[in-house]
N, C-alpha and C positions, 0 to 999 in steps of 0.2 A: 790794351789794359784799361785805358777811360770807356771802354764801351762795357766793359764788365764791371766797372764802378757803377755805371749809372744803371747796369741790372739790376745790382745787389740793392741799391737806395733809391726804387723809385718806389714814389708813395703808393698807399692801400688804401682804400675805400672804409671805411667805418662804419659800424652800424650802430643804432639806434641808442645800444647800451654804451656804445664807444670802444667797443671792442672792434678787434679785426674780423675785416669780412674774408674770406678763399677767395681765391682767384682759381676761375673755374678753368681756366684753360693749364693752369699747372698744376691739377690733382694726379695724385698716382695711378695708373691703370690698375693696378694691384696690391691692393691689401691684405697683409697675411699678422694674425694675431693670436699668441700663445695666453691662451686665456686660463690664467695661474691666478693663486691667492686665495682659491674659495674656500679651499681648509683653513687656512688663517683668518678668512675674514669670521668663519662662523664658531672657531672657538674663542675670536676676542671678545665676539658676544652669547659664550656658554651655550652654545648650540649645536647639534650634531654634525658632521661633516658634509650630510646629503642635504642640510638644509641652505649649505651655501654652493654646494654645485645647483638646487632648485633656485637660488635669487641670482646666478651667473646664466640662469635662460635666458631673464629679463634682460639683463644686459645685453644678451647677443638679440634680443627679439628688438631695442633700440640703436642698437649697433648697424643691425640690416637694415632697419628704416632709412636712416640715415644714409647710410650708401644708398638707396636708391632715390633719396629725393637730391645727393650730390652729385651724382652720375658716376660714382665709381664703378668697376665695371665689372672686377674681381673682389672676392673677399674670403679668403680661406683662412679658418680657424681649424685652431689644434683642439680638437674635443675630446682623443682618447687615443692613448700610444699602448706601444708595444709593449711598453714597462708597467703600464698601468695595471696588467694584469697583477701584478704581488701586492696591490692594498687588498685591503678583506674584503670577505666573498660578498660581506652586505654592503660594502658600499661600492663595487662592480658592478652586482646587479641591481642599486640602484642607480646607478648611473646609466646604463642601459633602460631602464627604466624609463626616465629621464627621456631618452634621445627618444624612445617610442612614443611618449606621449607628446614630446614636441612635434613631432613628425605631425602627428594626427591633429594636434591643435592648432598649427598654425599653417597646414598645407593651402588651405581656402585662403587665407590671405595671403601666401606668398605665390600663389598661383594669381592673384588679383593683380599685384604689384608688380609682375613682371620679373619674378626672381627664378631661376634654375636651380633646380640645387641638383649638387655631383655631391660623393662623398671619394675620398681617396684612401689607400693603405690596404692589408690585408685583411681583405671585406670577408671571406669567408671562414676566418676566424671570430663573428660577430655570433652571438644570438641567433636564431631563424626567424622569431617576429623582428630583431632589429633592420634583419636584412631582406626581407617582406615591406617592410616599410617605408626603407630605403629606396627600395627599388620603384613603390610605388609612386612616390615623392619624386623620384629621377622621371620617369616615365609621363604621370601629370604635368610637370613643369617643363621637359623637353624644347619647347619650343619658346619658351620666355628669353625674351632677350635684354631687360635693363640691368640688371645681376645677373651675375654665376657664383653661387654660394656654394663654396668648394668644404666637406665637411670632413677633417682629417680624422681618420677612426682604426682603430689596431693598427695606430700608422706609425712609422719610425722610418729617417733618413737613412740609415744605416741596410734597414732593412728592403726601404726600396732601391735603393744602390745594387746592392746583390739579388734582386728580383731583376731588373732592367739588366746586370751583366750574366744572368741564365737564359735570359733571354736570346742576347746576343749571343751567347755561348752557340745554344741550340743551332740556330742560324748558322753561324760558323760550320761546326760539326755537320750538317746537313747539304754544306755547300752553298747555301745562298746567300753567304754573305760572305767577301774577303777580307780576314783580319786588317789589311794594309787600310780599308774604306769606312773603318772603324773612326771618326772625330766626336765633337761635341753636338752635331747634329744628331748623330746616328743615339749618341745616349738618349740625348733629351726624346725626341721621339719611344724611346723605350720605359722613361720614366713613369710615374701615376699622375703625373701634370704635363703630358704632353698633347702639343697644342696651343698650349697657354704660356704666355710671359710671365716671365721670371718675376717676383714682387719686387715690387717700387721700394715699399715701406712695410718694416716689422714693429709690430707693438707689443710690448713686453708688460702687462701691468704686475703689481705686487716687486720690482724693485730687481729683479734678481737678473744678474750679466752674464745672464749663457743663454742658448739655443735648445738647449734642452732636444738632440737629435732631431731638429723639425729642418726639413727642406734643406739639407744638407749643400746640394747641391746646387738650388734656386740659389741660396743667398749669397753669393759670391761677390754680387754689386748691391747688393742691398742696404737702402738706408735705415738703421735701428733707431726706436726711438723707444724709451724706458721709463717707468712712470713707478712711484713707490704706492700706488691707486690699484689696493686688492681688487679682483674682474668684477665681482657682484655690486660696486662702487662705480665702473666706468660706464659712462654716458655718453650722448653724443660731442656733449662740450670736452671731454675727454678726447677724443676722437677729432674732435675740429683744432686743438692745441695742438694736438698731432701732425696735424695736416699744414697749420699753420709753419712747424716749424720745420716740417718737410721743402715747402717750400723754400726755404730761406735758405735751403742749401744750394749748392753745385754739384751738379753730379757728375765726373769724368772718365768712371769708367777707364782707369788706369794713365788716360791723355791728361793732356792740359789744355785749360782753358784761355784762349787768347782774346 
């Protein structure tokens, strides 16, 4: 017990302004952020809908920065669900819009930095230039290893559950696989993030206490952290409060801490 006192209260390093510095050795391996608010941000200031998913790029364009000058190592954002299909057709296909011209605007720099980008969910319900672009953006970056910039797109928990258990089905049905060898390995593997650790840390901005169908699965040990800070508002000093108070937790993973 006094050895986990003296975790929880040893001092931090300060910086400049006197705020807290991260401790580089306890950042998340993975950060996963449901990036909500931009309709609320852009009709508090009487403006169209698309023009607050256009100022929620910016954010995710310093969002990424920031991971890779912190050394996180994952960052998967929620960009566009399975529901998202029933808003109106004009601000669907601006939103695609949107991902197209990201791709192409910021490929040259994120191929500089060291960033990969994946995108994950039911990719072939996308656009044809989305998923052209996509692919391109996978294919150039391939080999970058400071981030993997994981970009969730027709994506929905529910819906990759039932993708990952047709799979296995198949398998089964086919003989190569015996129901009995069916565990938690055998899913994860079948998932659209397999390969990859489960997220550290989820950021919620704009306030709101659900999951909204994202990583249904991943987040079962996952630490939330909730901010009432619409997306097109969050920065990196957003993101370092985040991390700050990530830190400060324990995480046990259903044990106890002795």
């Amino acid at each position: 017990m006094f050895s986990f006192l003296t975790k929880r209260s040893r001092s931090r390093k300060t910086r400049e302004d006197g705020s807290q510095e991260l401790d580089r050795e306890r950042l998340p391996r993975h950060v996963a952020i449901i990036m909500d608010g931009n309709g609320r941000w852009a009709r508090s200031r009487g403006l169209p809908r698309l023009a607050g998913h256009r100022a929620g790029v910016e954010s995710l364009r310093d969002i990424v920065r920031a991971c890779v000058d912190w050394g996180i190592g994952i960052l998967t954002v929620y960009a566009f669900s399975t529901e998202n299909w029933k808003r109106p057709h004009e601000e669907v296909e601006g939103l695609m819009n949107l991902l197209v011209e990201y791709l192409r605007r910021e490929l040259a720099e994120l191929r500089r930095e060291g960033v990969q980008v994946r995108a994950i969910g039911r990719l072939e319900g996308l656009p044809r230039q989305a998923r052209e672009e996509l692919e391109r953006a996978r294919k150039e970056t391939a080999a970058n290893k400071r981030l993997i910039l994981n970009l969730a797109l027709n994506y929905g928990g529910r819906s990759e559950l039932v993708d990952a258990c047709r799979r296995i089905a198949t398998l089964v049905a086919r003989g190569e696989l015996d129901p009995g060898e069916i565990d938690e390995e055998v899913i994860n593997n079948f998932l659209y993030t397999a390969g990859l650790p489960d997220p550290d840390l989820l950021i919620r901005p704009s306030g709101e206490m659900r999951v909204s169908n994202f990583l249904l699965w991943q987040l079962a040990y996952t630490e939330f952290w909730v901010t009432d800070i619409y997306w097109p508002d969050f920065r990196r000093e957003d993101l370092r409060r985040a991390l700050l108070d990530y830190q400060q937790r324990e995480r046990r993973f259903g044990g106890l801490k002795i």
